[in-house]
MARZAZA-866854 format. One record per residue (C-alpha): residue number from 1; x, y, z. Coordinates in steps of 0.02 Angstrom, whole numbers, plus 50000, padded with zeros to 5 digits. Layout:
<sites>
resi=NUM x=X y=Y z=Z
...
</sites>
This chain:
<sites>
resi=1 x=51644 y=52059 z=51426
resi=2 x=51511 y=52183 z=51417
resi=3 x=51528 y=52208 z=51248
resi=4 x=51520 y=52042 z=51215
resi=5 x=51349 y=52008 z=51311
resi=6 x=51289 y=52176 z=51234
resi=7 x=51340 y=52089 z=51066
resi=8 x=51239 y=51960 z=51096
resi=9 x=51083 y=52046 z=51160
resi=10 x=51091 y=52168 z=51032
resi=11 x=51127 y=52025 z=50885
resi=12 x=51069 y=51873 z=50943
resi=13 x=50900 y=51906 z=50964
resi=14 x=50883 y=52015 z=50793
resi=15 x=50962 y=51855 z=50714
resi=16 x=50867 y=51729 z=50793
resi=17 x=50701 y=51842 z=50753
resi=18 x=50763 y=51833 z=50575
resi=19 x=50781 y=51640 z=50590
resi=20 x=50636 y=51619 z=50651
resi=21 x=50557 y=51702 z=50515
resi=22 x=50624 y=51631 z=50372
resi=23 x=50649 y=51439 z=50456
resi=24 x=50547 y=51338 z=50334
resi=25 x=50620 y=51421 z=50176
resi=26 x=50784 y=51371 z=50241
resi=27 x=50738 y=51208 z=50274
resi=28 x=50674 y=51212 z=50111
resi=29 x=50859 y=51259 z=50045
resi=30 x=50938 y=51128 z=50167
resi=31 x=50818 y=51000 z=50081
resi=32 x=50862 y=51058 z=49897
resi=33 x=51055 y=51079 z=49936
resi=34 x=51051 y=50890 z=49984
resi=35 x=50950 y=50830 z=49848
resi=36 x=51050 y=50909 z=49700
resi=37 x=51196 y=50828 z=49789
resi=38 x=51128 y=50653 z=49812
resi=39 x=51083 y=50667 z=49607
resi=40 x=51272 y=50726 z=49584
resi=41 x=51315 y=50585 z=49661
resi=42 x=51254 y=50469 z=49501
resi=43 x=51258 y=50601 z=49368
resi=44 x=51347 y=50493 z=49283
resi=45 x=51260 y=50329 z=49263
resi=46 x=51205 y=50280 z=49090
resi=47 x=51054 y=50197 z=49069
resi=48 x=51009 y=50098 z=48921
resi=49 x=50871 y=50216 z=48861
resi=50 x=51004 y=50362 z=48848
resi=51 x=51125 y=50266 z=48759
resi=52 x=51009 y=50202 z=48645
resi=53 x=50894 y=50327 z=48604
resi=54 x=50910 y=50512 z=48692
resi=55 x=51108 y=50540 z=48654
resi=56 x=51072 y=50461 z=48470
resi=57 x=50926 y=50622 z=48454
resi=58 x=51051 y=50734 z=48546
resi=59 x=51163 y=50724 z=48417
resi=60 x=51048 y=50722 z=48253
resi=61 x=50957 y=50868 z=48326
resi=62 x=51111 y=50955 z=48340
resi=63 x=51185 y=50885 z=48172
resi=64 x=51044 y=50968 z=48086
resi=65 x=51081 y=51140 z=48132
resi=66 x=50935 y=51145 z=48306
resi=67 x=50805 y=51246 z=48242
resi=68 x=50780 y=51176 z=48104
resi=69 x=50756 y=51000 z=48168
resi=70 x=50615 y=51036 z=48235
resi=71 x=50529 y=50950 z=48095
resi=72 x=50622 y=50804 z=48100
resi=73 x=50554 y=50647 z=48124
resi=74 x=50655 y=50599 z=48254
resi=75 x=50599 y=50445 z=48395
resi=76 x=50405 y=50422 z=48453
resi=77 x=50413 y=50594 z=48576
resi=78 x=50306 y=50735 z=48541
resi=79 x=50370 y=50898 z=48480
resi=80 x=50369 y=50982 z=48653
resi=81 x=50499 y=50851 z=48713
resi=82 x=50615 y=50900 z=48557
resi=83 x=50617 y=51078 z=48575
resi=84 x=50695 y=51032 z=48745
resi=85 x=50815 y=50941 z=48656
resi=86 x=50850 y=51067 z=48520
resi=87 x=50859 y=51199 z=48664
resi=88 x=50990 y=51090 z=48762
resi=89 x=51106 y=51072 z=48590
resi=90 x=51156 y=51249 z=48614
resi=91 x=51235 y=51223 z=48796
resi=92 x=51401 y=51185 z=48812
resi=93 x=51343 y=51033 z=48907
resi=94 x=51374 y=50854 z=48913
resi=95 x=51183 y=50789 z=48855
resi=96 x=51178 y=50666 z=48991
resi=97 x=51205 y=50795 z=49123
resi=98 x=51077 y=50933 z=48999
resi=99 x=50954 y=50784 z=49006
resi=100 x=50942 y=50731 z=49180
resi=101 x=50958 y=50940 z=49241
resi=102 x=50792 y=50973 z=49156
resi=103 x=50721 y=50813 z=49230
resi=104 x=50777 y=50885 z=49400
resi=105 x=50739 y=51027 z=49381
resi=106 x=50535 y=51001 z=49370
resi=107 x=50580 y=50864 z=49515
resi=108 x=50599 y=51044 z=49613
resi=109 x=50453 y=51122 z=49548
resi=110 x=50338 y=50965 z=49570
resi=111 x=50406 y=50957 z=49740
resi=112 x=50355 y=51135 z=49786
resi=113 x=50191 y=51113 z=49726
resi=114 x=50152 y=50961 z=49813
resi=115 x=50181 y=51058 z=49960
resi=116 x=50073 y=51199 z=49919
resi=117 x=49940 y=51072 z=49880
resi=118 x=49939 y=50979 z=50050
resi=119 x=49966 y=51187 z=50153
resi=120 x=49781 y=51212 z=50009
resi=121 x=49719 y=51030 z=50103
resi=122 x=49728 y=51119 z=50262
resi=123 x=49905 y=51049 z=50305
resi=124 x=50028 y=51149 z=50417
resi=125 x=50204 y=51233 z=50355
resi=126 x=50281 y=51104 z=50438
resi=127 x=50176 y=50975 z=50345
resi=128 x=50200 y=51067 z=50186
resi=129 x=50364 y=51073 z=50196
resi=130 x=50408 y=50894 z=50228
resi=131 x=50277 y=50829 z=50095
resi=132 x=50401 y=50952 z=49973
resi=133 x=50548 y=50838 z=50026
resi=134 x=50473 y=50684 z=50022
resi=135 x=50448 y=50707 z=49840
resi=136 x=50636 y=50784 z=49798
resi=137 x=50694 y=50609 z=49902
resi=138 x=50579 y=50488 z=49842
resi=139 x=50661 y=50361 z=49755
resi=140 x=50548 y=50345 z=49608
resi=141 x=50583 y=50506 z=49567
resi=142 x=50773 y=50544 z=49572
resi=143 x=50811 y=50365 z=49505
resi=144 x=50693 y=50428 z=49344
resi=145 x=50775 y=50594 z=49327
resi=146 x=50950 y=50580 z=49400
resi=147 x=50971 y=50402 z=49341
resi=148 x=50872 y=50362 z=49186
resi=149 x=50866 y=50512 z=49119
resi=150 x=50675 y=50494 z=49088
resi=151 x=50582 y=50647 z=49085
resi=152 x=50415 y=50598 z=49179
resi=153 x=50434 y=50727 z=49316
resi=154 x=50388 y=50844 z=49155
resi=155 x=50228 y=50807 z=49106
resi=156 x=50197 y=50752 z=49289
resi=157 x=50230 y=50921 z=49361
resi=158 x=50104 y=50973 z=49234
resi=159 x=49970 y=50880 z=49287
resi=160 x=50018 y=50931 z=49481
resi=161 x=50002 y=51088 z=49447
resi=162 x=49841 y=51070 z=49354
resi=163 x=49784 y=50985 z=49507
resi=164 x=49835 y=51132 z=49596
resi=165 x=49749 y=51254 z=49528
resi=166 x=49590 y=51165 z=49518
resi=167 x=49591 y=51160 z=49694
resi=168 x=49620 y=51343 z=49693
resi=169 x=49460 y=51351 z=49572
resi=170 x=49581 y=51432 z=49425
resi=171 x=49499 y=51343 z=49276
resi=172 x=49565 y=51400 z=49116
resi=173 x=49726 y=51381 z=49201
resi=174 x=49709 y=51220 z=49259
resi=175 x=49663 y=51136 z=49088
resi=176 x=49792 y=51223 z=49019
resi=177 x=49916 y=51164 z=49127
resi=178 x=49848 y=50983 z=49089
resi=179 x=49840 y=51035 z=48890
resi=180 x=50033 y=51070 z=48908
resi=181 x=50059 y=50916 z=49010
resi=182 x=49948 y=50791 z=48865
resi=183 x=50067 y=50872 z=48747
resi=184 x=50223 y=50814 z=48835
resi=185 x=50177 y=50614 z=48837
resi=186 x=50025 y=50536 z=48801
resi=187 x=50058 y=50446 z=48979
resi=188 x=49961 y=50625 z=49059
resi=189 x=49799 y=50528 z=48991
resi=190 x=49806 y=50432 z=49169
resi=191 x=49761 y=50608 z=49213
resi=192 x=49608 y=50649 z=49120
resi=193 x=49469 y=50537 z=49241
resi=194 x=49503 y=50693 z=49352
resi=195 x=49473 y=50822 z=49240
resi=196 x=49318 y=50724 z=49182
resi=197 x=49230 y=50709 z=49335
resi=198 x=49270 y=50868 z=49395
resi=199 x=49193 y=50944 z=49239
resi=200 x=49046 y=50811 z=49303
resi=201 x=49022 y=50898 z=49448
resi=202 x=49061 y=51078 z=49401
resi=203 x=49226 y=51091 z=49506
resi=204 x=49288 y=51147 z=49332
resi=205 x=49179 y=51261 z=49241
resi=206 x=49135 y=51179 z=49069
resi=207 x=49189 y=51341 z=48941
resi=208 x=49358 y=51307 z=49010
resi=209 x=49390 y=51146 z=48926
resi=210 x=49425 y=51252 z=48765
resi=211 x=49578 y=51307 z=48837
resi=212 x=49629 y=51135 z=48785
resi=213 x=49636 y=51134 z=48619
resi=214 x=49685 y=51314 z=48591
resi=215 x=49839 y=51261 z=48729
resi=216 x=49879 y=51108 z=48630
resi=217 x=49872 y=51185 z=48476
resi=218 x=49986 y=51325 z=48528
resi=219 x=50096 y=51184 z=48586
resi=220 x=50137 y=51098 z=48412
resi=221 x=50133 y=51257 z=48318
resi=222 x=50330 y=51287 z=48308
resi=223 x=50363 y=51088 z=48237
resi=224 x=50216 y=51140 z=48101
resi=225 x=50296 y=51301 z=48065
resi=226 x=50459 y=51208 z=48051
resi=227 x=50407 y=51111 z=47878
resi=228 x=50306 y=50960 z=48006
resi=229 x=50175 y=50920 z=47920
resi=230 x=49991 y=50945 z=48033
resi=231 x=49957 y=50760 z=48068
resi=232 x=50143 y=50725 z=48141
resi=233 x=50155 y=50893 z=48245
resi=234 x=49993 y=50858 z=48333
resi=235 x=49957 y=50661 z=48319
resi=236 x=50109 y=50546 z=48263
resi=237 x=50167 y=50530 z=48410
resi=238 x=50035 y=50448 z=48485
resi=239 x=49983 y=50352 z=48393
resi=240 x=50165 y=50278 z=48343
resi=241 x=50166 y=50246 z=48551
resi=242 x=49996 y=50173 z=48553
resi=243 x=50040 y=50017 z=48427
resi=244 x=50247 y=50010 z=48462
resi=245 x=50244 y=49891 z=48604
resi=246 x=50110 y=49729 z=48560
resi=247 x=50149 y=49644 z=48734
resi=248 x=50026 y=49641 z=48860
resi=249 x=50139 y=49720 z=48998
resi=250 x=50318 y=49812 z=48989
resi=251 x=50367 y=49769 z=49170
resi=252 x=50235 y=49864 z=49235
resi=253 x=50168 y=49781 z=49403
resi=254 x=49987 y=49790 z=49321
resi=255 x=49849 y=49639 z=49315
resi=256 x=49951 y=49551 z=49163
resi=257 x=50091 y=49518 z=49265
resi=258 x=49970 y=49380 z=49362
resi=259 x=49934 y=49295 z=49173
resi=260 x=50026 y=49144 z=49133
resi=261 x=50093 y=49215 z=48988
resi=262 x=50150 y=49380 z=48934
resi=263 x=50023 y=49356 z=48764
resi=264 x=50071 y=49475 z=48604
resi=265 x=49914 y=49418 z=48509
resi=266 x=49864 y=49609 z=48451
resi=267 x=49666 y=49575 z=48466
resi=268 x=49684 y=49541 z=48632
resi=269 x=49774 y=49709 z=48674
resi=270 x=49642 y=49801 z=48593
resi=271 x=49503 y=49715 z=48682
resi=272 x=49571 y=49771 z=48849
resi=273 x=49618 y=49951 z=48784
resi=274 x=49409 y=49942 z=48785
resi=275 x=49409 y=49822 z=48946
resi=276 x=49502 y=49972 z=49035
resi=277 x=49421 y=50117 z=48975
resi=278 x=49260 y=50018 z=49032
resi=279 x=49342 y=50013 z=49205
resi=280 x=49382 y=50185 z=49199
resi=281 x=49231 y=50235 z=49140
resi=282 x=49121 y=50133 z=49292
resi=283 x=49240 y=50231 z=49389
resi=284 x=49196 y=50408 z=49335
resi=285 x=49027 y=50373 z=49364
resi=286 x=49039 y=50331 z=49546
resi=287 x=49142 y=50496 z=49576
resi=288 x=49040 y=50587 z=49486
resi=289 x=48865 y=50520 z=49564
resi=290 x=48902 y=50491 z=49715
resi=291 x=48816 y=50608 z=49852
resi=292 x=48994 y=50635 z=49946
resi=293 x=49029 y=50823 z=50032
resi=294 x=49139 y=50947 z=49899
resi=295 x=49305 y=50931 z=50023
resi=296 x=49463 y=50951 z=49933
resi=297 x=49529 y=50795 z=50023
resi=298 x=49396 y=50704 z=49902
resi=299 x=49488 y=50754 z=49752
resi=300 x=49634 y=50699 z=49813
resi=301 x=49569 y=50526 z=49838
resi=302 x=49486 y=50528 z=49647
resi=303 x=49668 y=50580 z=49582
resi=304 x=49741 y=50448 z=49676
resi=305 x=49636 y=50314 z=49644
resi=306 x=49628 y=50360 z=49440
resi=307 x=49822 y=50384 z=49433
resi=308 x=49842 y=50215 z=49499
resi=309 x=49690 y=50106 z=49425
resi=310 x=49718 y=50157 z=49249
resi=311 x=49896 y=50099 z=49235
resi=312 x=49853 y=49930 z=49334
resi=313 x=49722 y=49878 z=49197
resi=314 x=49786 y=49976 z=49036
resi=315 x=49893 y=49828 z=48915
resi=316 x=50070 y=49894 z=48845
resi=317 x=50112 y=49972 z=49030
resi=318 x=50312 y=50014 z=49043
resi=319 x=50367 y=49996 z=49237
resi=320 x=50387 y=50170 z=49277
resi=321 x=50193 y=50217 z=49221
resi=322 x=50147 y=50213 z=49374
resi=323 x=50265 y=50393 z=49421
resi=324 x=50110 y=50494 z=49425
resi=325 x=50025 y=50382 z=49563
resi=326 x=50184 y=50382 z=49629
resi=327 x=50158 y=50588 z=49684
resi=328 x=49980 y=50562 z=49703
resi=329 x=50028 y=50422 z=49825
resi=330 x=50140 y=50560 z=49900
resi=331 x=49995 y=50683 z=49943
resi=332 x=49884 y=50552 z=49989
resi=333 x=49992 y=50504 z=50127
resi=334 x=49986 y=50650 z=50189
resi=335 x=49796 y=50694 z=50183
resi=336 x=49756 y=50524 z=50282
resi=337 x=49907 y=50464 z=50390
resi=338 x=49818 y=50327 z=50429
resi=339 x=49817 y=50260 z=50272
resi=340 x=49982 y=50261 z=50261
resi=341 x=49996 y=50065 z=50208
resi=342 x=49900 y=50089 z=50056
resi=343 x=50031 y=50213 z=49965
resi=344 x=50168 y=50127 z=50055
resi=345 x=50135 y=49958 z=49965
resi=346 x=50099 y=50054 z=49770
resi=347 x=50256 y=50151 z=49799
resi=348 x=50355 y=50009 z=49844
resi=349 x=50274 y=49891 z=49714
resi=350 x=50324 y=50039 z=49579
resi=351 x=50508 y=50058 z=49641
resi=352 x=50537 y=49874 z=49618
resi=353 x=50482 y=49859 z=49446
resi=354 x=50592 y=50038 z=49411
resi=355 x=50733 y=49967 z=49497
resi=356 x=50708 y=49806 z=49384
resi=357 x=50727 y=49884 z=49251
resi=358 x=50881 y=49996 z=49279
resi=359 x=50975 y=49879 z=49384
resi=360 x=50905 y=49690 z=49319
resi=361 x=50871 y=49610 z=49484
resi=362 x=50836 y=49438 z=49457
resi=363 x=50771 y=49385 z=49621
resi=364 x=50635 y=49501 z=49588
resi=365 x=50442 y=49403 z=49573
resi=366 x=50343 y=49502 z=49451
resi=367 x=50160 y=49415 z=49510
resi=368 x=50206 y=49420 z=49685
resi=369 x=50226 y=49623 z=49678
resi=370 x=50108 y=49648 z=49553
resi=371 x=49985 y=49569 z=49669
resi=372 x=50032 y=49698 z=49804
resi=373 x=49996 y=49828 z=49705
resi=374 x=49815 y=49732 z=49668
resi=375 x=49761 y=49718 z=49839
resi=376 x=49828 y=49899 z=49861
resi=377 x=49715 y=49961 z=49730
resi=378 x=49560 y=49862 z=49809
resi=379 x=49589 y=49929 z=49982
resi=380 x=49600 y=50098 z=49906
resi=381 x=49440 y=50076 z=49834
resi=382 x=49362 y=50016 z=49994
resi=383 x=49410 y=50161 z=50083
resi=384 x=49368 y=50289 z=49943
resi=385 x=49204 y=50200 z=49953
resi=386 x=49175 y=50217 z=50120
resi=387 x=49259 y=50399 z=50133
resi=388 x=49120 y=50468 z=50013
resi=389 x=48986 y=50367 z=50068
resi=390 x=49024 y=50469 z=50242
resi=391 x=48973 y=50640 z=50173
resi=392 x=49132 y=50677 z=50304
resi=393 x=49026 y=50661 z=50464
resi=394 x=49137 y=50606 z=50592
resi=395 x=49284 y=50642 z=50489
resi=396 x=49416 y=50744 z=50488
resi=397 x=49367 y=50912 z=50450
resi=398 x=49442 y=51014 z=50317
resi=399 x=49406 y=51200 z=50242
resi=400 x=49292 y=51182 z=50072
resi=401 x=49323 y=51212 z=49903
resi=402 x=49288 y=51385 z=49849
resi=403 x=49125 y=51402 z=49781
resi=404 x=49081 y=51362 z=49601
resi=405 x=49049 y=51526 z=49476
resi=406 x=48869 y=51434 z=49443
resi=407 x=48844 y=51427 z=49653
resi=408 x=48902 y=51601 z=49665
resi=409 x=48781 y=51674 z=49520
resi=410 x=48655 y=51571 z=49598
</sites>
């Protein structure tokens, strides 16, 4: 008996000490360990997109020999998506399971960072740490990797981590990170109002914008090397995505869900390309003039609102466009608890046009949830009106940004 109760004096307290210390990175495990099981779980679904089009490259990549396929013009993906492909042709893997483990993968990685972004927002561990699994369980995001097979959480991560690092005032790597992330799908230009305005308002110094081209450049060198010719390793994609779809709306719960008609007349998409870049562009210029403090919540509010707007008035939308608000909506959330209702109703609306889509529900009403997401957007804007109007008197205080280089030469 004494042993024993030496045993556990001795022991006990040394491993509860250790427990202690390490309890949110086992957590953090706990969390992980039960997501990669729940995506086990439906491994093995097949959606349409795989069968049809990612399986079909699998195999013609791999047909070719890999490397040397990296010229091929193969599908309306960019060349950083195929060297993934080519990559995964030399595992001795199924490709649906090769697909959907890189998907999940960056699920992981966009799930850590979201985490580090809301500790950088002032959050607690604890706060960080359950942002981190609200992101590996959100349904929007395993039902795109686990499920579909999409790669979204790619260039998504990208433009997290971007985000990230801007907070952190890490310019060249933060348009980088977004450089890499644009060169993934062209869907990262939901993205670029936030980059914009903070180049605006010097959060990002304005030499570091040439880290994009050199990035991007780097990025389609290996498909030009390969025998592609200049214009299809850096552009062809795009603009193959940008005319492939002539309908106003792709199940997207955007503002052409509440037309009458689903039009295909092709002047009218291009007139509301300009309509939304209009929008947008209105937009920048209240973020970027408005006399509101330099708080990192702020930002988050900008990326949030810019993630979500774009998609909503941007023709030729596919349902799950709205991914990247999605994780935005995710952070958000957790910046302004109160608030909660606002994500709550664009994740939701998001999920049911996803879930349309893989699963065909038919009860589903398109305008009805499309106008949720609508009078999401416009209380979003109400309070991101009324949050920088505030110059954060009265509000919730949180540490500043880091200084600018121009403030600190100054």
């Amino acid at each position: 008996m004494k042993f024993a109760s030496n045993f556990r004096e001795t022991y006990g307290e040394k491993l509860l000490a250790l427990y202690k210390k390490y309890e949110y990175p086992l957590f953090a495990a706990a969390f992980l360990a039960v997501a990669v099981i729940m995506r086990l779980c439906i491994f093995d679904h097949h959606s349409n997109d795989y069968d049809m089009f990612l399986s079909v490259w699998f195999e013609e990549i791999k047909a070719a020999g890999g490397l040397s396929a990296l010229a091929a013009d193969l599908g309306d993906y960019t060349p950083m998506y195929k060297y993934i492909i080519t990559l995964l042709t030399f595992l001795p893997v199924n490709s649906l399971y090769s697909y959907k483990a890189v998907s999940c993968l960056f699920d992981v990685v966009m799930a850590i960072y979201v985490g580090l972004i809301v500790r950088q927002l002032g959050g607690s561990k604890l706060k960080g740490l359950l942002a981190y699994a609200a992101v590996l369980f959100l349904p929007n995001v395993f039902l795109n990797s686990a499920v579909w097979a999409q790669c979204d959480a790619i260039f998504t991560c990208f433009c997290i981590m971007s985000f990230y690092y801007m907070l952190k005032n890490m310019d060249n790597v933060s348009v980088a990170l977004y450089a890499v992330a644009f060169s993934f799908k062209l869907q990262a230009i939901f993205y670029a109002p936030v980059i914009v305005v903070a180049i605006l308002r010097k959060r990002l110094n304005l030499r570091s914008l040439l880290g994009f081209p050199l990035t991007y450049f780097l990025c389609g060198l290996p498909a030009w090397i390969a025998g592609m010719s200049f214009f299809d390793a850096y552009f062809a994609a795009y603009c193959t995505q940008v005319g492939e779809y002539p309908i106003l709306t792709l199940g997207a719960m955007n503002l052409y869900q509440l037309l009458p008609f689903n039009y295909t007349y092709e002047n009218l998409g291009r007139l509301l390309v300009f309509f939304s870049v209009g929008v947008c562009a209105m937009f920048c210029l209240f973020f970027y003039k408005k006399n509101y403090a330099e708080r990192k919540e702020n930002w988050v509010i900008i990326a949030y609102t810019m993630t979500t707007l774009l998609p909503f008035v941007l023709p030729h939308m596919h349902e799950r466009y709205f991914y990247i608000s999605d994780i935005f909506a995710v952070l958000f959330a957790f910046t302004f608890p109160k608030k909660i209702y606002i994500p709550a109703a664009t994740v939701y609306a998001s999920l049911r046009a996803v879930a349309s889509s893989l699963f065909g529900a038919q009860d589903l009403s398109f305008p009805a949830v499309a106008f949720l997401e609508f009078a999401a957007i416009v209380a979003l804007c109400l309070f991101a009106f009324r949050q920088l109007s505030d110059k954060g008197k009265g509000k919730r205080q949180l540490p500043p940004l880091p200084p600018t280089r121009e403030e600190t030469t100054e």
